[in-house]
C-alpha positions in Angstrom: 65.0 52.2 -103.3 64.5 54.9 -105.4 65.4 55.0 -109.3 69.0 56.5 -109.5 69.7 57.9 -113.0 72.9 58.3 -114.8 74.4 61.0 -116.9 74.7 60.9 -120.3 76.4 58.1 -122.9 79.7 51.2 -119.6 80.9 50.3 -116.6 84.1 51.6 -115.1 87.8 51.2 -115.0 89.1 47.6 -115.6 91.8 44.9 -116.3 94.8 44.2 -114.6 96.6 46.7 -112.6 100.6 46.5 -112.3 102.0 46.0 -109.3 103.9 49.3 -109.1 100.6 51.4 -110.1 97.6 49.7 -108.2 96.2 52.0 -105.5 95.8 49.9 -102.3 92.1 48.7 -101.4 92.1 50.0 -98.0 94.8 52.7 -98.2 93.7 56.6 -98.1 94.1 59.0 -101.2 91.6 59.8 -103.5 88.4 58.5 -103.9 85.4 58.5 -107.2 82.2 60.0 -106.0 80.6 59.2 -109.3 81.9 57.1 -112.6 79.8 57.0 -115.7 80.6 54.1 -118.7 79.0 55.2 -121.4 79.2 52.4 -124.4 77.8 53.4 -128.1 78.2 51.0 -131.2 81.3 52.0 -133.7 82.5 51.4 -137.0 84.5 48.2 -135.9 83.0 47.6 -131.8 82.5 49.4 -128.9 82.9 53.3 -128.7 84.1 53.9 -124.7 83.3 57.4 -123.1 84.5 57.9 -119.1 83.9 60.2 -117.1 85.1 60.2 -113.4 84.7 62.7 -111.0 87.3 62.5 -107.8 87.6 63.8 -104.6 90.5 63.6 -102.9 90.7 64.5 -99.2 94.3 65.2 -98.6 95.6 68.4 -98.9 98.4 67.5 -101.4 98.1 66.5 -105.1 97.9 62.4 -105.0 101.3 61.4 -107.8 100.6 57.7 -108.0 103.6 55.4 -107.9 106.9 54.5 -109.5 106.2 53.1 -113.2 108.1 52.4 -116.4 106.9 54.7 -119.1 106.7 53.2 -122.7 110.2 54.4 -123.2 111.2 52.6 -120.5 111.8 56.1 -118.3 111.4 55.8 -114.5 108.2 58.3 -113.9 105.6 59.0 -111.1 102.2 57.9 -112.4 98.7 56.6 -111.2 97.0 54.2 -113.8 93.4 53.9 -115.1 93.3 49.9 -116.4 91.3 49.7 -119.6 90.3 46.2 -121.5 92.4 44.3 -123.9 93.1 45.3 -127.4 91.8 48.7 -126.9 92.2 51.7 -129.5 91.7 55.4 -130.4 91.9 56.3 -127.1 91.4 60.2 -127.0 92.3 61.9 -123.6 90.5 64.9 -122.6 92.1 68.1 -120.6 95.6 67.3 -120.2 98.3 67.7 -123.1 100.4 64.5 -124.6 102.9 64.9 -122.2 100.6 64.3 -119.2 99.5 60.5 -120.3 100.4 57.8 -122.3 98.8 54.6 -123.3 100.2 51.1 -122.6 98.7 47.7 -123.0 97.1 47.9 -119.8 95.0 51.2 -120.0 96.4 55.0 -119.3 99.8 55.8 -117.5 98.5 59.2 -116.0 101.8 61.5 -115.1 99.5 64.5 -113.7 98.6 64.6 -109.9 95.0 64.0 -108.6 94.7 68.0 -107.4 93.0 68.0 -103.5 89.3 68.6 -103.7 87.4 67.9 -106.4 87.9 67.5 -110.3 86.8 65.6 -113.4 88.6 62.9 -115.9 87.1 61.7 -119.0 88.2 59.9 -122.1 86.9 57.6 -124.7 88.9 54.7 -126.9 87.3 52.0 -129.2 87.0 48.3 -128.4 86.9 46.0 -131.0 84.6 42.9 -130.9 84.0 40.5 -133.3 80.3 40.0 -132.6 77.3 39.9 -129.5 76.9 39.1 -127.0 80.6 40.6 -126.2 82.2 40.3 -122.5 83.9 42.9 -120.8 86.0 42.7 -117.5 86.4 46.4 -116.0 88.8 46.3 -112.7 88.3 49.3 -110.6 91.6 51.1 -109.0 89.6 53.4 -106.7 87.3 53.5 -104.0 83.7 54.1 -106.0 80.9 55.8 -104.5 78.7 55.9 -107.6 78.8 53.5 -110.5 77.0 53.9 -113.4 76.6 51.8 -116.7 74.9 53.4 -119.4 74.3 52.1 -123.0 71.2 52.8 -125.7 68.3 50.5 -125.9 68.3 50.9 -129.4 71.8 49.3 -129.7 72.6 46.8 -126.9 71.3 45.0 -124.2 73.4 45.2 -120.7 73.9 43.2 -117.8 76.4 43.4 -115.2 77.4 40.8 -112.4 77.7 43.7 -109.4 75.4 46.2 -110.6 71.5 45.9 -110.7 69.5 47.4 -113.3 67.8 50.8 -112.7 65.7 51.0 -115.8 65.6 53.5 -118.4 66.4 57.2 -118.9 65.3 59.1 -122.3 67.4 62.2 -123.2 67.2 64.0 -126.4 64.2 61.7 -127.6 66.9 59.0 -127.0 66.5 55.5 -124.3 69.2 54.4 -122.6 69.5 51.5 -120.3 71.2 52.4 -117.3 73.1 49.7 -114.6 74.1 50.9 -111.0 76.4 50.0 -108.0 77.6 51.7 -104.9 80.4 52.0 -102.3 82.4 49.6 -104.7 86.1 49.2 -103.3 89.3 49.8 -105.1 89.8 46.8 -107.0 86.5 45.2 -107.5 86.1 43.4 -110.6 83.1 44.4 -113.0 81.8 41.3 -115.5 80.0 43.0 -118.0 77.9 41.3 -121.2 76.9 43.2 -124.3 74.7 41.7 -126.1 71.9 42.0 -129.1 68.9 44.5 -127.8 65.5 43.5 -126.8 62.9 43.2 -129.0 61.0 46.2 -129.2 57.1 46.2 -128.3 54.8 46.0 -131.4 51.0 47.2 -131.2 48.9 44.9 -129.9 46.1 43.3 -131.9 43.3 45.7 -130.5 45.3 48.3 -132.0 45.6 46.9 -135.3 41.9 46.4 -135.3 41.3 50.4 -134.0 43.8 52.1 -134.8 44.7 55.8 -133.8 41.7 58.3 -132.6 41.0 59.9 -135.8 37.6 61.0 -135.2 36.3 64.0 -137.3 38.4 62.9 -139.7 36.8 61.8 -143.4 36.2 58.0 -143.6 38.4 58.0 -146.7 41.3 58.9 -144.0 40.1 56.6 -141.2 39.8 53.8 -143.4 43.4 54.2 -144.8 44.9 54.8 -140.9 43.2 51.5 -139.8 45.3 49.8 -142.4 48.9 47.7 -142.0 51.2 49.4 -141.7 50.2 52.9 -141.1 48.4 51.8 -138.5 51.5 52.0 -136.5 52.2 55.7 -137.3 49.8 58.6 -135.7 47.8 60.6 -138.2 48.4 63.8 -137.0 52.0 63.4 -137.3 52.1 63.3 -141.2 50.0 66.8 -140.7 52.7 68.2 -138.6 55.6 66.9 -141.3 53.3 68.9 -144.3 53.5 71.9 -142.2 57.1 71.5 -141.5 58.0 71.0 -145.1 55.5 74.0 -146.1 57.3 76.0 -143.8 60.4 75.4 -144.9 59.8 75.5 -148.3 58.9 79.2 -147.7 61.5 79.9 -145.7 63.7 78.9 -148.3 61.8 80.7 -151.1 62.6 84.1 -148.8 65.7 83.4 -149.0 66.5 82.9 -152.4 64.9 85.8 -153.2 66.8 88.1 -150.6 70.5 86.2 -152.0 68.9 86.8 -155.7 68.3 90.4 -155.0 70.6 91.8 -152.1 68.3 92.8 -150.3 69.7 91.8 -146.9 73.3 91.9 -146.4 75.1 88.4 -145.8 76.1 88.4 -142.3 79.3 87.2 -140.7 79.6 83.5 -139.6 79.9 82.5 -136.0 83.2 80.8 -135.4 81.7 77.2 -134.8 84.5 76.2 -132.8 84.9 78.8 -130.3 80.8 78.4 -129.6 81.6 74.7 -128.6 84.5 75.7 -126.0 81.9 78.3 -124.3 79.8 75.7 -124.5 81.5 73.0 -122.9 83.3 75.6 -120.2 79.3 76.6 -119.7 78.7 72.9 -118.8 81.2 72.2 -117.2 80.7 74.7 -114.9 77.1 73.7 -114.7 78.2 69.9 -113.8 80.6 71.0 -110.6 77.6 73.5 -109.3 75.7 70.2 -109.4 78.2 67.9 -108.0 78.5 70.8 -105.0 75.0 70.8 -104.8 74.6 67.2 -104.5 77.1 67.2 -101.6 75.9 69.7 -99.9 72.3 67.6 -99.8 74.2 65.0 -98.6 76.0 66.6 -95.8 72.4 68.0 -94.8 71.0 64.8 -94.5 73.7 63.3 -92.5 73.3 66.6 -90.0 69.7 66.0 -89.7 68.8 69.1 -91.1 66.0 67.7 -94.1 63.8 64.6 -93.6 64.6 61.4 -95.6 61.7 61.9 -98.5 62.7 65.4 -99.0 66.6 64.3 -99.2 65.6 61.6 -102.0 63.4 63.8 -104.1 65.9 66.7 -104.4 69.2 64.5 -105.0 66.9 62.3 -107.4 66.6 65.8 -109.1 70.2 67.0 -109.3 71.2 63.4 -110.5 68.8 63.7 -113.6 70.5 67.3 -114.4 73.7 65.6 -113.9 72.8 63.2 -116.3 71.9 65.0 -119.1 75.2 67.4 -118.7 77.5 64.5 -118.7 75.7 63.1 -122.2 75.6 66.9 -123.4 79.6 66.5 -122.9 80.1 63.2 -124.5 78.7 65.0 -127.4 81.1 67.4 -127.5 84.3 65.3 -126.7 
């Protein structure tokens, strides 16, 4: 089986689902082609980011079922469960009206629109220490599920899901977790623990050291020495250059502010680059999600052999991932 890759950024969709809310396991409706739980440390736990990307077949919105609303109102609602005891929860793409969170995750009063569209959100999940359990129940029929956490900061593991390995994005590794075809109300056991201890040099690289040849022995004696034997040489080269750089740069311009030379120009409104920004990859992450499908469909025609299938969808899933992290970033 081929390495599948994220996606940017946990498991997906847990806890207990009322009675009045829970989508039947076998019943039609909409479905998750692909779900990405993205888990980052926080000041006081877990930092939760979500995204889910539907498909519903029907050609009406999906409403959900009769609920109580936290005011004890009578609405129409689907619910996304979420774990115990969590906070902050942020909401992306729908206004206050449209949602509202209750102990057991998000009361969502909008419709699943027919054909395809995207949910995300993030909350915080407090933990007192690692390893840390977390019980995610899923309310709909999952195609693609996809844990996702940095190597840096935890260590993963998952009852249902089997590990794919590692994905590096923006000079960052994460450890990713998979499962697929996961029915509506499967329960994911996830533990979150300390992460692995990182790989040291190994004695024959103490003893050589980094290739510094051409180098004067003054420097090759100090590079075979502990510690800087575990940095590369030409690095601190590169960082002088840097900082010489920007040390002129910054001399230029002091001297054009000191003199008026060049006229100050107008600041970019920050904010309104970010929206183009995320509507640019948002856009970017549906082209992707069409082209995936259409690969798909190909494949199921007979239209592409098997190797070809796997290398272009392995592709568009490592583009997919890195636009999903690009808009965790920006949430």
């Amino acid at each position: 089986m081929i390495k599948r890759v994220l996606g940017v950024l946990l498991a997906a969709l847990v806890l207990l689902l009322p009675a009045s809310a829970v989508l039947g396991a076998g019943s039609g409706g909409p479905q998750v082609e692909e779900a990405h739980f993205i888990i980052s440390p926080g000041n006081t736990g877990l930092t939760i980011t979500e995204f889910l990307s539907f498909n519903n077949p029907d050609s009406k919105p999906y409403s959900g079922g009769a609920v109580a609303d936290p005011s004890g109102k009578k609405r129409t609602a689907w619910l996304i469960p979420l774990p115990g005891g969590y906070r902050n929860l942020q909401v992306n793409g729908l206004e206050n009206s449209d949602y509202a969170g209750v102990p057991d995750g998000i009361q969502v009063y909008k419709a699943i629109a027919s054909g395809k569209s995207t949910f995300s959100f993030s909350y915080t999940l407090p933990v007192s220490g690692l390893p840390a359990a977390v019980s995610k129940k899923i309310p709909f029929t999952t195609q693609q599920f996809f844990v996702i956490a940095p190597v840096s900061a935890f260590s993963v593991k998952a009852d249902v899901l089997q590990d794919e390995g590692q994905v590096n994005f923006n000079n960052n590794t994460y450890e990713q977790l998979w499962g697929g075809n996961l029915a509506a109300g499967t329960v994911v056991n996830i533990t979150v623990d300390q992460p692995q201890a990182q790989t040291t040099p190994s004695n024959n690289q103490l003893a050589r050291g980094f290739d510094v040849k051409l180098h004067p022995a003054g420097h090759v004696k100090l590079f075979m020495t502990d510690p800087l034997v575990y940095t590369n040489p030409h690095l601190w080269a590169a960082y002088l250059f840097i900082m010489l750089g920007l040390g002129i740069a910054a001399a230029i311009l002091w001297y054009r502010g000191r003199f008026g030379h060049e006229e100050e120009e107008p600041q970019a409104d920050s904010g309104a680059g970010d929206d183009q920004l995320f509507l640019r990859l948002k856009a970017k992450q549906d082209l992707l999600l069409q082209r995936i499908k259409s690969l798909d469909d190909r494949f199921a025609a007979g239209q592409m052999s098997e190797q070809e299938y796997r290398e272009s969808r392995e592709k568009y899933k490592q583009l997919l991932v890195q636009v999903k992290l690009q808009l965790r970033e920006l949430a």
